[in-house]
N, C-alpha and C positions, 0 to 999 in steps of 0.2 A: 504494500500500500504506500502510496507515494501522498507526501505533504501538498497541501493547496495552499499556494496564495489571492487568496481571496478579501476584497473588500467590500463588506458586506454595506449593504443602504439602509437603514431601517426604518419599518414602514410607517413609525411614526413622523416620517419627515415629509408627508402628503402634501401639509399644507404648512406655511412659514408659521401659522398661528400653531402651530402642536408645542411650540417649547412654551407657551405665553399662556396662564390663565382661562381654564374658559368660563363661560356660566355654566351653575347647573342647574339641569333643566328637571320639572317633573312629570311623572307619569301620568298624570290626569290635568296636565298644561290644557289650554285651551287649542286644538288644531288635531290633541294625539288620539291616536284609534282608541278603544276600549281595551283595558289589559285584565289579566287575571292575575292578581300578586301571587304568587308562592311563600312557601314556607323557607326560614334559614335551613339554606342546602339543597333545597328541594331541586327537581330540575323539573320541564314542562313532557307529560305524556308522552309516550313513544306514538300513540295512534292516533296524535289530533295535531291539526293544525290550527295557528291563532297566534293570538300577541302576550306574552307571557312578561313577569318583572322577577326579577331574580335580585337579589342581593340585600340590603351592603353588606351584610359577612357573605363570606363564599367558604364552604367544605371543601380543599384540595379531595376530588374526585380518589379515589381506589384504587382505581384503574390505573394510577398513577404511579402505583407500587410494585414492585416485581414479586409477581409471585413465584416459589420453590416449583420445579417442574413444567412450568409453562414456558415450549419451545422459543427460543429466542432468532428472530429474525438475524438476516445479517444486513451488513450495509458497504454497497460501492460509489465512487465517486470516480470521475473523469472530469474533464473540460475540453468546453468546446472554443478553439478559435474561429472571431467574426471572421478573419481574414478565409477559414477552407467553408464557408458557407455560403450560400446563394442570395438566402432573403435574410434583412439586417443587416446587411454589407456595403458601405462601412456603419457605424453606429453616427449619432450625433449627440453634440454635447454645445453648453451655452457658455459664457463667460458672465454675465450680466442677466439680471432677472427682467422680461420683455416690460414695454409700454401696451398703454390700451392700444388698439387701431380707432384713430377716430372717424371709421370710417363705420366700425362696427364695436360696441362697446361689453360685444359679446367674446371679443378674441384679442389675443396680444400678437402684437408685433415683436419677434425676437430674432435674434443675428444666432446663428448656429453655425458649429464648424464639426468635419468627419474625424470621426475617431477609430480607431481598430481597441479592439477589446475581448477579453476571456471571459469566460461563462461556466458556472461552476456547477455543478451535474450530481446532486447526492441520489441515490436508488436503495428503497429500503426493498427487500424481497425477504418475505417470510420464511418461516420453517418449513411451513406445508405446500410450499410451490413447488408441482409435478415438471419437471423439466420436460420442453416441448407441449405442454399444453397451452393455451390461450387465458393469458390473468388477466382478469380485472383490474383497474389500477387508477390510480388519483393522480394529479398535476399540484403541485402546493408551489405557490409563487415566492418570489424574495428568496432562493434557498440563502446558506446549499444545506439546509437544514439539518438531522441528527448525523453526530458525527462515529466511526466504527466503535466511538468506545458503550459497552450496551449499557451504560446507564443512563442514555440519552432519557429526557421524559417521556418523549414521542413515539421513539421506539418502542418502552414499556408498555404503552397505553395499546399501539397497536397488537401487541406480542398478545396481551390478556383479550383483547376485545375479537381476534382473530380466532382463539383458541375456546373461547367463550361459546364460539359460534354465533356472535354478535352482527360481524361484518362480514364478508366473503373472504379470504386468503386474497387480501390487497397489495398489486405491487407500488409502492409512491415514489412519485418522482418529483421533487423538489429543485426548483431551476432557478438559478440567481437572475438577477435582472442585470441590462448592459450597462447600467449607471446613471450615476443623478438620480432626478426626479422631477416630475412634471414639468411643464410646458418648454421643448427645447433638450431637453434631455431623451438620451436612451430609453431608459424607464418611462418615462414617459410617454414615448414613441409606439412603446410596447405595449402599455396597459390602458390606457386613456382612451384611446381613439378607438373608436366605434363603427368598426369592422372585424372580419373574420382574419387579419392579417397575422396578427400572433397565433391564431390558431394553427392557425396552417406551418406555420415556422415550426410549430412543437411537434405538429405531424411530420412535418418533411425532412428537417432539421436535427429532433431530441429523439423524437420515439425510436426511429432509425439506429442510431446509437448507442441508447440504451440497449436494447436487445444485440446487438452483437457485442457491446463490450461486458452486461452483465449475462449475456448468455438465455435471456428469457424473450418469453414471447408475448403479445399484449394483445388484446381482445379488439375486434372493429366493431362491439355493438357498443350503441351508445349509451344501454342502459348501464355497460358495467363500466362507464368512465366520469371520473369526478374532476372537479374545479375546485379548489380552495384559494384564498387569500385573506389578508389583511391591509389593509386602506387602498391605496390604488390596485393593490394585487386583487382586493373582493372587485372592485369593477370589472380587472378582468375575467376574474372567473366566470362572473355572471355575460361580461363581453364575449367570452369564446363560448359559451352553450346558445347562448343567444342567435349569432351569427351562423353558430357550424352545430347547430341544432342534431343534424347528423352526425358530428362525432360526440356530443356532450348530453347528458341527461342530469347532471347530480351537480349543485354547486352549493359551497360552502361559503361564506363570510363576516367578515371582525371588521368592524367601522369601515364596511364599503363606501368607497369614493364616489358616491352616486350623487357626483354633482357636476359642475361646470368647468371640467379641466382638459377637456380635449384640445389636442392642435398636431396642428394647423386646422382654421376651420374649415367645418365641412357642412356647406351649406344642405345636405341630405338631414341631417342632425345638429341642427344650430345650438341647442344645450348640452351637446356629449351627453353627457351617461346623464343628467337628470332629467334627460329625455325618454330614460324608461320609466319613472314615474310621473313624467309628465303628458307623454302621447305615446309610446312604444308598448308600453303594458294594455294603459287602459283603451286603446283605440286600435290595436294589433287581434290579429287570431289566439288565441289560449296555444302556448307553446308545450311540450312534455319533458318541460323542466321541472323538479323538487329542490326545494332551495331552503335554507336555513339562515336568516343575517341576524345581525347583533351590535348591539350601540353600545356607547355608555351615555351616562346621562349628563358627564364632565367631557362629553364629545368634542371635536373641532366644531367652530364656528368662526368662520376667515372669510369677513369682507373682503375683505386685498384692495389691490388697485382697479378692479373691475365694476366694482360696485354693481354689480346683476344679481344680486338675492339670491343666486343659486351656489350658495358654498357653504350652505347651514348643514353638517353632518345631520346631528340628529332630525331633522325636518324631512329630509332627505328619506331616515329610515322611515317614519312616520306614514311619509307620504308610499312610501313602497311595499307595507304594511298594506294600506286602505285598498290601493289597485290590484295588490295581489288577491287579496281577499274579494273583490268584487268580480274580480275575472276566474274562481274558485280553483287557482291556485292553491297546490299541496307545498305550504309554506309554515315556517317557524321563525318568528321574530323574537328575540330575547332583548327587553328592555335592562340595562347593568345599571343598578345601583352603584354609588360613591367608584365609578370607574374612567376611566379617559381613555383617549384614542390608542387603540389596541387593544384596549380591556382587557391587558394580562392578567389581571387579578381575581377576574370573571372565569376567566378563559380554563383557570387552573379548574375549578368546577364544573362545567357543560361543557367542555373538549368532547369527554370520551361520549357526552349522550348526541353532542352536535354529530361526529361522526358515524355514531349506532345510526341515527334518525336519518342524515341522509342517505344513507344505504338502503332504509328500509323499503320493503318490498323486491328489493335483488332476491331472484332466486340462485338458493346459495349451490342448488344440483348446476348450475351452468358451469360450477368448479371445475367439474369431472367431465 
């Protein structure tokens, strides 16, 4: 196993407003869906869909422990150069944070320069994965996530929830992002913009890869593939089931970015991602997405330079609650008490039920 040098982004860096103060907001505000509080610890049903309030104590989940006898996954890692790749090629990167366009007070004008960059490729594959069979498997953004040593948390949680018979024998693929962040950056390039264009990079590009360097195989139905993220990586998850419908069914996410950070604009989608809860959900066909998001109630809220109302995190979740819910979307909203953007403190408690739930209904005979 060879050392990675990686620089990792992190996803609380969405918005310039994550280091600053936010308000906190509460669960019976005036605008917010209807919730059902929970109990300390409690997590929301495995068989229902709705808007749930969790916290402020959170119970570090179980799942989170190693148990004696329960097979222990392994984990690989490679990297990919932008330079031997096709799409992505080069990256882009900003020196200087854009102006409005005062042409359009919806988008910035930013100076961008080409970069070449590595991409770091973590692969967890379970115990129970039959060599040469077809796995199910998840995409988790920002990696390059759990690292070979098995006390990762993540690992754990999947080791026990796999073995449980919880989730299907999942293989996950954790993909670092090409750098920066939002408008003008790499990451940003990648996760924001509101097409199927990363999708297809992960298809053409990672899955590729993965399987010939960790030796496994990966399934083309689209029920047995998931999306995960947190802040701009939730919008992608929900951007690549959305768009490539046919390869995605299952998305996960932690203070998705479902607001107004796309660029360069695109007048097909003038509010980027809060255009799924603004016309995309509620005025589209019912898509066969199952989706889980999650807030805190100490969420981002970043006016910025744009001044468009659309960079309220929580309003955001709120509003993609009500649509989801009108258009009878199979959805799970977890409102986080005393939390902020990333809700790591949430997160420690409803991981492993957010993962259960999204999976649920996989049939787990598609294993074999």
């Amino acid at each position: 196993m060879f050392k990675l040098k990686v620089v990792l982004v992190v996803s609380v860096l969405a918005c310039a407003s994550s280091a600053k103060a936010q308000p906190q907001r509460k669960y019976d505000d005036q605008g917010a869906p209807p919730f059902r509080v929970l109990k300390e610890g409690e997590n929301p049903p495995l068989d229902a869909s709705g808007n749930y309030v969790i916290g402020p104590k959170y119970v570090p989940a179980p799942e989170r422990t190693r148990v004696e006898g329960v097979p222990e996954g392994k984990v690989e890692q490679f990297v990919i150069d932008s330079k031997e790749t096709r799409l992505f090629n080069p990256g882009i990167a900003r020196k200087v944070f854009g102006k409005v366009d005062p042409k359009n007070p919806k988008t910035l004008i930013v100076e961008t320069h080409n970069i070449d960059y590595k991409r770091a490729i973590t692969v967890y594959i379970p115990a129970q994965y039959k060599p040469e069979t077809e796995a199910p498997f998840m995409i988790v953004h920002d990696g390059p996530g759990p690292s070979p040593n098995p006390t990762s948390n993540l690992r754990i949680i999947l080791d026990n929830l796999i073995a449980q018979k919880r989730i299907p024998a999942l293989v996950v693929i954790h993909i670092a992002n090409g750098g920066g962040d939002a408008q003008g950056h790499e990451r940003g390039k990648e996760y924001d913009n509101m097409n199927g264009d990363y999708a297809e990079y992960i298809e053409t590009e990672v899955l590729p890869r993965v399987e010939k360097n960790c030796n496994v195989k990966l399934t083309k139905d689209p029920d047995g593939r998931a999306a995960m993220g947190s802040s701009s990586g939730g919008s992608a998850a929900l951007i690549m089931a959305w768009f490539r419908t046919d390869l995605y069914h299952r998305v996960l996410t932690t203070s998705g970015t479902f607001v107004n950070q796309a660029w360069p604009f695109d007048p097909r989608f003038p509010d980027g991602a809060w255009g799924f809860h603004e016309t995309l959900i509620p005025k589209g066909p019912k898509k066969p997405i199952r989706i889980l998001i999650s807030v805190g109630d100490k969420d981002s809220l970043n006016p910025n330079v744009m001044r468009d109302g659309m960079h309220d995190w929580v309003e955001a979740h709120h509003r993609m609650a009500k649509v989801l819910k009108d258009k009878n979307y199979e959805y799970q909203y977890l409102f986080c008490l005393d939390s902020g953007h990333g809700i790591g403190n949430a997160q420690a408690q409803f991981l492993p039920h957010a993962i259960e739930w999204v999976w649920k209904g996989y049939d787990l005979k598609k294993d074999k």
